[in-house]
Each structure stands twice: as C-alpha cells, then as structure tokens.
ZALUMMAR-693040 format. One line per 8 residues: number of its first residue (from 1); their letters; for each residue x, y, z of C-alpha. Coordinates in steps of 0.5 Angstrom, whole numbers, always signed. Layout:
NUM	A	X,Y,Z ~ ... .
END
This chain:
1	XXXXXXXX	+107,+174,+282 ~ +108,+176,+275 ~ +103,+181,+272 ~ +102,+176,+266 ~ +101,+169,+264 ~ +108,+166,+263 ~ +110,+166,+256 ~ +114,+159,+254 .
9	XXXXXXXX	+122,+161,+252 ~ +124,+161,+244 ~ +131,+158,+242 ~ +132,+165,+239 ~ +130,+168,+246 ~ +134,+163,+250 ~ +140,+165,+244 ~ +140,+171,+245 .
17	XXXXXXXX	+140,+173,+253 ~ +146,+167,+253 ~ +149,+172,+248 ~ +147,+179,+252 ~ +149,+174,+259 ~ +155,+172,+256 ~ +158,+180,+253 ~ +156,+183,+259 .
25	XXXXXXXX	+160,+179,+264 ~ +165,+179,+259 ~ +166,+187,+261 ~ +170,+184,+267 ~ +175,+181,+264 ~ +177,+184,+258 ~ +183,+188,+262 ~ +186,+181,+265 .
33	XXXXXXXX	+190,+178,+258 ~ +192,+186,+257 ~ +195,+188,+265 ~ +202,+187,+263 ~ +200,+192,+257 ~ +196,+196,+261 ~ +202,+197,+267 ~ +207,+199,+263 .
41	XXXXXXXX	+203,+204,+259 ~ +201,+207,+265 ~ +207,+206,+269 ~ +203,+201,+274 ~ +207,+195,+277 ~ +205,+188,+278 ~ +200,+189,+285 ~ +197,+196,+283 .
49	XXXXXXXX	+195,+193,+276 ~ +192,+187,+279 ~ +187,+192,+282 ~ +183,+192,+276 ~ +181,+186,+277 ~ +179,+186,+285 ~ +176,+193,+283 ~ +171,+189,+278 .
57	XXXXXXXX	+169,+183,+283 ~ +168,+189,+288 ~ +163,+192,+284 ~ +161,+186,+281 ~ +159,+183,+288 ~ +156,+190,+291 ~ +152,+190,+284 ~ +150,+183,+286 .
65	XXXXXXXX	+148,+185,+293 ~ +145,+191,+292 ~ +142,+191,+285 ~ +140,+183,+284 ~ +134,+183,+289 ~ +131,+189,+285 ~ +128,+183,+279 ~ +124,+180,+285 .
73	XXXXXXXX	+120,+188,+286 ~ +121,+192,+278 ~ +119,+190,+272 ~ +125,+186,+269 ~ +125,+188,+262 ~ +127,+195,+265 ~ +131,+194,+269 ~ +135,+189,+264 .
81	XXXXXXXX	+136,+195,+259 ~ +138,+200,+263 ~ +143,+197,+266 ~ +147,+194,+260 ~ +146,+200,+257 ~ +150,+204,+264 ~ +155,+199,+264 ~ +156,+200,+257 .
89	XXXXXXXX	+157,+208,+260 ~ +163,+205,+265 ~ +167,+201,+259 ~ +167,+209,+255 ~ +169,+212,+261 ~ +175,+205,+262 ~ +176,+207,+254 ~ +178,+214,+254 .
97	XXXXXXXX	+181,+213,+262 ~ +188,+218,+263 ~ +191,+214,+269 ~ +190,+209,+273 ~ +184,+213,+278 ~ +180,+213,+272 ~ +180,+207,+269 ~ +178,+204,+276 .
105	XXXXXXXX	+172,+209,+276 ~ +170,+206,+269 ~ +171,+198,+272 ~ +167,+200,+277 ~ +161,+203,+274 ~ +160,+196,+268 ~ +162,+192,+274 ~ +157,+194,+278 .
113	XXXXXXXX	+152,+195,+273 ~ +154,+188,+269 ~ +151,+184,+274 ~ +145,+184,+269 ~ +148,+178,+267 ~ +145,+175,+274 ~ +138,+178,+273 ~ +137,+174,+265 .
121	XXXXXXXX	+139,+168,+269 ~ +133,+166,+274 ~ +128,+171,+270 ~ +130,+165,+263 ~ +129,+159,+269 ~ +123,+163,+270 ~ +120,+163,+264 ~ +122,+156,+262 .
129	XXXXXXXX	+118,+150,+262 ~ +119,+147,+268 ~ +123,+140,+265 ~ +127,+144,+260 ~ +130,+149,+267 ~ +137,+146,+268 ~ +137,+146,+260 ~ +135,+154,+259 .
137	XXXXXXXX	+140,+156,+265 ~ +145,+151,+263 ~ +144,+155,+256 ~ +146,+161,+260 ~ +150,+160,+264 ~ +154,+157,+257 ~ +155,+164,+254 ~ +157,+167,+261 .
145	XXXXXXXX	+163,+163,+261 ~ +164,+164,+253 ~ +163,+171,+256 ~ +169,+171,+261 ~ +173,+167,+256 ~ +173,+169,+249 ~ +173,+176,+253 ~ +181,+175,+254 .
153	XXXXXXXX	+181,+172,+246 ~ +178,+179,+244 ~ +182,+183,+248 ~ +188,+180,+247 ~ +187,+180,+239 ~ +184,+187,+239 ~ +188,+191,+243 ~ +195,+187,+239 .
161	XXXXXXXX	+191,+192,+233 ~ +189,+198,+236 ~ +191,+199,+243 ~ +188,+197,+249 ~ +184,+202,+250 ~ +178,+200,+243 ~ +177,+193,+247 ~ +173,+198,+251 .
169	XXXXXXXX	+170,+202,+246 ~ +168,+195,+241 ~ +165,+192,+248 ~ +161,+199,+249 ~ +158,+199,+242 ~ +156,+191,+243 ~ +153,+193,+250 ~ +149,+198,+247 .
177	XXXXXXXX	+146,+194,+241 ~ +144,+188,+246 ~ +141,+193,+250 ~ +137,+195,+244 ~ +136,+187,+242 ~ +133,+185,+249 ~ +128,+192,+249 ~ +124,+189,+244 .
185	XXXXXXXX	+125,+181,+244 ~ +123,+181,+252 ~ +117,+180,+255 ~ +114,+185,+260 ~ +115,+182,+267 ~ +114,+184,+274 ~ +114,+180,+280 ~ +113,+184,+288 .
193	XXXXXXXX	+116,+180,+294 ~ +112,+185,+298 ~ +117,+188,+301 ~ +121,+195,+301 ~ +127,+196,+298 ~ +131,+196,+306 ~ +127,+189,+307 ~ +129,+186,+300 .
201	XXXXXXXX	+136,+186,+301 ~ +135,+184,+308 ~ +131,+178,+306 ~ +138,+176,+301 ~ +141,+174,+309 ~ +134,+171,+312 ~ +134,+166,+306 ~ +140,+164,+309 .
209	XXXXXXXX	+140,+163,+315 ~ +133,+160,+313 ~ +137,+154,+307 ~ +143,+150,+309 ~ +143,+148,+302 ~ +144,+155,+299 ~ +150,+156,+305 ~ +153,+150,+303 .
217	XXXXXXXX	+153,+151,+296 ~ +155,+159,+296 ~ +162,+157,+300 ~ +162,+151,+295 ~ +162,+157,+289 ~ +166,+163,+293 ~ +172,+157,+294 ~ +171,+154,+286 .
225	XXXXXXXX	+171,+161,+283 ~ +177,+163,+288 ~ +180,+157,+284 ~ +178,+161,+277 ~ +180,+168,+279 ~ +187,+165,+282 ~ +190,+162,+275 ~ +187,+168,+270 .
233	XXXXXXXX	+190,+173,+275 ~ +197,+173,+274 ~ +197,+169,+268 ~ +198,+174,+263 ~ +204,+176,+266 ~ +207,+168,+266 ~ +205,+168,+259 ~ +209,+174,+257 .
241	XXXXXXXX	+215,+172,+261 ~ +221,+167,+260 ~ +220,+162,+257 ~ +214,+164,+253 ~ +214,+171,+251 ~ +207,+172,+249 ~ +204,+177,+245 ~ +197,+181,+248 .
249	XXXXXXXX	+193,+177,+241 ~ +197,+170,+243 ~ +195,+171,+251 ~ +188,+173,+248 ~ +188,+166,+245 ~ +188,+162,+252 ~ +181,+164,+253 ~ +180,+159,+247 .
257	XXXXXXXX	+182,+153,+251 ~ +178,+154,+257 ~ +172,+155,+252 ~ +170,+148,+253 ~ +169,+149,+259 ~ +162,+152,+256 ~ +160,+144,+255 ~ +160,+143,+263 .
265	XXXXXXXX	+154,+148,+263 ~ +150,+145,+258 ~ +152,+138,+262 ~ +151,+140,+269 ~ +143,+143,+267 ~ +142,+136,+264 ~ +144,+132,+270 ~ +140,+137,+274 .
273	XXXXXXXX	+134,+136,+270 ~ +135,+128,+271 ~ +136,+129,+278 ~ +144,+128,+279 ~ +146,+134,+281 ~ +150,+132,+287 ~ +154,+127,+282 ~ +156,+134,+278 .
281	XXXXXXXX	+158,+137,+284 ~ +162,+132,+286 ~ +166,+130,+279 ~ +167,+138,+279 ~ +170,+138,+285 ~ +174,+132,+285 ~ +177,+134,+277 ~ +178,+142,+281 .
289	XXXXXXXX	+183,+138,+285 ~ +186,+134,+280 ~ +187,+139,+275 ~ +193,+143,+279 ~ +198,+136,+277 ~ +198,+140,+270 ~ +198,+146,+272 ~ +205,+146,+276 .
297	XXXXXXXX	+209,+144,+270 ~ +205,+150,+266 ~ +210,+155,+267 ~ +215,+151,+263 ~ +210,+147,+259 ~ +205,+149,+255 ~ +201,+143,+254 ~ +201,+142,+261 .
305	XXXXXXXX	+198,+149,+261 ~ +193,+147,+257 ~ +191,+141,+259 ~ +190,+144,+266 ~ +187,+150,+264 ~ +181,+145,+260 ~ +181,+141,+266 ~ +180,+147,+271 .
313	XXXXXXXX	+175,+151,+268 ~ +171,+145,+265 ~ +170,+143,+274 ~ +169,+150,+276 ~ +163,+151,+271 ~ +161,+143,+273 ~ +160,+146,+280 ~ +158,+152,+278 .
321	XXXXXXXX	+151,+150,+275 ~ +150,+145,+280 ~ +150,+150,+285 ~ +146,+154,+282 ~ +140,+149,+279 ~ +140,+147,+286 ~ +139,+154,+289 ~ +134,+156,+284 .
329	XXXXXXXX	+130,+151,+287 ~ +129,+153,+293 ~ +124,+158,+293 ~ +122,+159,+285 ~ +118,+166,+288 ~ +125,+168,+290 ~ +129,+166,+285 ~ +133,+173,+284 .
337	XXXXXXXX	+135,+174,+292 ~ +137,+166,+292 ~ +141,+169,+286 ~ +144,+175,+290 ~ +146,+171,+295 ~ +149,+165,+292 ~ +153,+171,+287 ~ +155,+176,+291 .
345	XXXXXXXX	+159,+169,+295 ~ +161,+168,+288 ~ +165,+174,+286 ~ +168,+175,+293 ~ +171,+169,+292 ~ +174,+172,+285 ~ +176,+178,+289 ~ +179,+175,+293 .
353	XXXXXXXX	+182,+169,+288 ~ +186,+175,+284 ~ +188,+179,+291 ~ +191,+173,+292 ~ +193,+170,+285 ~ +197,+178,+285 ~ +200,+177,+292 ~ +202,+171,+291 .
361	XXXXXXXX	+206,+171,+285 ~ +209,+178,+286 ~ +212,+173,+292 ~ +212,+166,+290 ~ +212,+166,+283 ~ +208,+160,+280 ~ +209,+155,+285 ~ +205,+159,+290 .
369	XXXXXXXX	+199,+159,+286 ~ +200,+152,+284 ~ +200,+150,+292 ~ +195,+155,+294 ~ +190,+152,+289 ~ +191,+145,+290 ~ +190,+146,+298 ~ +183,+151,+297 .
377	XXXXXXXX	+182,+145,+291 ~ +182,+140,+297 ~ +179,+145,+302 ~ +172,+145,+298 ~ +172,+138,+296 ~ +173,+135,+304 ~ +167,+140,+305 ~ +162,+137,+300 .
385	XXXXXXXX	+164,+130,+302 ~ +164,+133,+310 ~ +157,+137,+309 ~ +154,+134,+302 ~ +152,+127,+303 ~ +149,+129,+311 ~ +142,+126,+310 ~ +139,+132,+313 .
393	XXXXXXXX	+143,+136,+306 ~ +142,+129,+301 ~ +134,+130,+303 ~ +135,+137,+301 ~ +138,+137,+294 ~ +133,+131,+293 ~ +128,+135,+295 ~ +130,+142,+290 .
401	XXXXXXX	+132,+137,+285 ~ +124,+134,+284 ~ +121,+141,+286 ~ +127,+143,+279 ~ +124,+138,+275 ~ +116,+138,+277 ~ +115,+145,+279 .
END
C-alpha cells in the first residue's frame, strides 16, 4: 500500500508527466524518418538499418518485463528520475556511435530505460481521482503518442540542419532537464506487493493465467501496434524514393499527420470514464481495417497516404487506451504488472511489425505491406468479435468499467 495519503493530480502535474510519457517514448523512434539517411552514412542496406528499429522494441519490451513490475516494490519518484536520466546516457552513446554496433548498444540502452514512459502511466491512474482515471490516463497516453509522432518530425527537421547524430544529442539534453522537473514536482511514493523480486515478474504471468480480459486485450494491442510498427518502418524509405523523393525534414513532417490520433487518447479515456470501453474498442478495430483501403494507393498518392495515416493512428491509439483502461482496472493494487504485462505484448508486436514491415518491403515492395496489414487488421477485429462480446468476457469489461469509475 502507499506510504502516504494520496495526493489529488494537478493540471500542471498531469501536463508534465504527459510531457516527460511523451519524450521519453520519443527516444525510440527518432532513427525511423532518418534510416535511409542513417544507412547510407554507415554503409548499412535496407535490412540491416531496419535493425535499429527491432533492437528498440526489444529492449523496450525487456524493459517492460524486467524493469515495470519494479513500481509495485521501489519508491516511484526514484525510480522514475533514474531511469529518464540512463536513457538519456543511451541517446549520448546513439549520438557519438562510430558504426552500426554501437549505435545498437546506444538504442539498447534508452530502449530499455525508456519504458519509464509505463511506470508515469498507472503511478498518475493511481493518483487520480477515481471518476477523472480515464481522463488523466487518456491524457498520457496523448503526450505518449505525440511522443512517438512528432519524434519523426523533430528528427526529420534536425537532422536536415546538423546531421543526424544532434537529434541524440538535443533529445539527451531534454531527457536530462525532464529528469530534473519530475524529481522535484512528483510525490513520494512507494507501494510493496510483498514479493521478492524473482516472484514479482513471476506474478506478470499468473495475472495472466488468472485475467481473460488482460490475455484478450494484450493479443488485441500486440496485433494493433504490429499494424503501427509495419506502416512507419519502411516508410522512410517509400517517401525517399520515386515518385516523392522527399527530404529527412519533409519525411519528418508526416509524424504531424498522425498527431490526431492524440484525440483518440483523450476520447477513449472519456468513454472509459462513461462505461463504453468496449464500443471504443470495436470503432478502433473496425477503422484499423478500413484504414489499409487508403494506404494501397500511398505509394503514388500522397492524399491517400494522409488519409490512411490519419485513419491508422487515430484507430491504434483507440484501442490502445481502451485496452489499457480496462487492464488498469482489474487489480488497482497491481497496476504496474497489469502494465508490463500488457506492454511487453505491446512492443513485441512493434518488433515484430517492423522485422515484418523490413522483410516485406525488401521483397514485396508496398503492396505486401498493404496485404499484410489488411489480413492482420482482419485478424484482430475477427478476435474481438469472436472473444469480446462472450458473456463471460462482456461481464468482465463491465465489471472493470464500474470498478474504473467507482474504485
């Protein structure tokens, strides 16, 4: 249990561990809209650039399992600063990298540490009133996608000015100067599962053995974020190509378009707060779906590029903070393993969107994107409509929807 009474989230507090969610995630996806840049400096073809990308969701994910559970045992403020402040040490050692090696060891190191973005979420839903949680996390999870979007802008528009290596350099010094604003605006906090540290990671898998809702709604997010991670990956290299050509800075702006899809955060914790999580859920799957008709024609059209990116991101991230509101509320004592668990599915299913995203467009070009997408879209939607809507799952989600509003 806390060490303390719970202290009521201000709007300044709330703004600011959405800020420090959003730049911390950020750190994963600055080398995505710069690969083909990044290759051609270090003599690296399509395949070996893309493991940049797969080396950051494998670390994010081993973060995730490894290091998340941790907030359920240390104090949180802690642990917090000390992670943003390592990965910030990863993004320096990504910045000054002589060759492919060490730049993997540098995305290693913010990837793992970086998951501090998932130990601010539930430690806000903790704190937050119990009527307003799905707003204060939908909040989050807002500057978290901005995070990961306008990453690709900032990495674009930096790296057109001084190289790509001062992206990592900028990013470390804005990590370092978060570390500082959340050591001295967050509360002190500490909660003990009672458990060892070996039995605390083993807890992550009995809870889920234990909850259908979390097995369900981890395979929902592992298949939307494949669906993420398969359109941004080869991207870049889409965009640098015929017929558009692009620049890093013009490939950056992209990430702008799918910064809408922050709205989705915000509307999904509302409806979470209302009850209606399960309508979120399946409007976000339905438009995941409907969003590859767009994006077949995006290799020669740039307003169907943009309207499938608009409809793709707004959908995952529709899911996304369903997924997560539900999942919270399931055990509020064990919010920070609820999250790990959900997480880690989460990220193994960008690593493995983007090893497929690279493969497939190394072979196939973009119309085996297009097709992988649309069959994996189908995939997850077939599920939730198969599983979601069993009485035995509906009563569940009911039951974490009255618990979310009411704890």
């Amino acid at each position: 249990m806390p060490t303390s009474r719970e202290p009521a989230l201000s709007r300044a507090l709330i703004l600011l561990m959405a800020i420090a969610t959003g730049l911390t995630v950020a750190s994963n996806y600055y080398a995505q809209p710069l690969l083909h840049t990044i290759a051609g400096q270090l003599g690296l073809d399509t395949a070996s650039a893309g493991t940049i990308v797969i080396t950051a969701q494998l670390s994010y994910g081993a973060g995730l399992f490894l290091l998340v559970p941790l907030g359920d045992l240390l104090e949180q403020r802690r642990l917090i600063v000390g992670m943003t402040l390592l990965s910030a040490v990863g993004l320096l050692v990504s910045a000054y990298a002589p060759n492919l090696p060490v730049l993997l060891l540098g995305t290693a190191i913010t990837g793992l540490f970086s998951v501090v973005a998932q130990v601010l979420v539930p430690m806000a839903a903790s704190l937050a009133n119990p009527e307003h949680r799905g707003r204060v996390v939908g909040t989050l999870m807002s500057g978290l996608l901005l995070g990961i979007l306008l990453a690709r802008t900032a990495a674009g528009l930096v790296s057109s000015l001084a190289g790509w290596r001062a992206i990592y350099l900028l990013a470390a010094l804005l990590l370092t100067l978060c570390a500082l604003a959340l050591a001295l605006s967050l509360p002190r906090r500490q909660q003990s599962a009672g458990l060892r540290y070996p039995q605390l990671l083993a807890s992550v898998l009995t809870l889920f053995v234990e909850e259908p809702v979390l097995r369900l709604r981890a395979l929902l997010g592992l298949l939307s974020f494949c669906l993420f991670a398969l359109f941004w990956t080869p991207l870049a290299f889409v965009l640098s190509g015929p017929p558009y050509g692009y620049n890093d800075a013009t490939i950056g702006l992209f990430g702008l378009a799918g910064a809408a899809g922050a709205l989705a955060a915000s509307a999904a914790g509302r409806l979470a707060d209302r009850g209606r999580g399960s309508l979120a859920t399946l409007v976000g799957l339905a438009t995941v779906l409907a969003a590859w008709l767009p994006l077949a024609f995006a290799s020669r059209s740039l307003w169907a590029l943009l309207a499938g990116v608009l409809l793709l991101d707004l959908a995952v991230q529709l899911v996304h903070v369903s997924n997560q509101n539900a999942v919270y509320a399931l055990r509020p004592h064990a919010r920070n393993r609820l999250n790990a668990g959900y997480i880690t599915c989460y990220f193994i299913g960008g690593a493995l969107g983007s090893t497929l995203g690279a493969q497939l467009y190394d072979h196939f070009g973009w119309q085996g994107i297009v097709c992988a997408g649309a069959l994996i879209s189908a995939l997850a939607l077939m599920t939730w409509l198969t599983h979601g809507t069993t009485p035995a799952h509906t009563a569940s989600n009911s039951s974490a929807d009255i618990d979310l509003r009411r704890e």
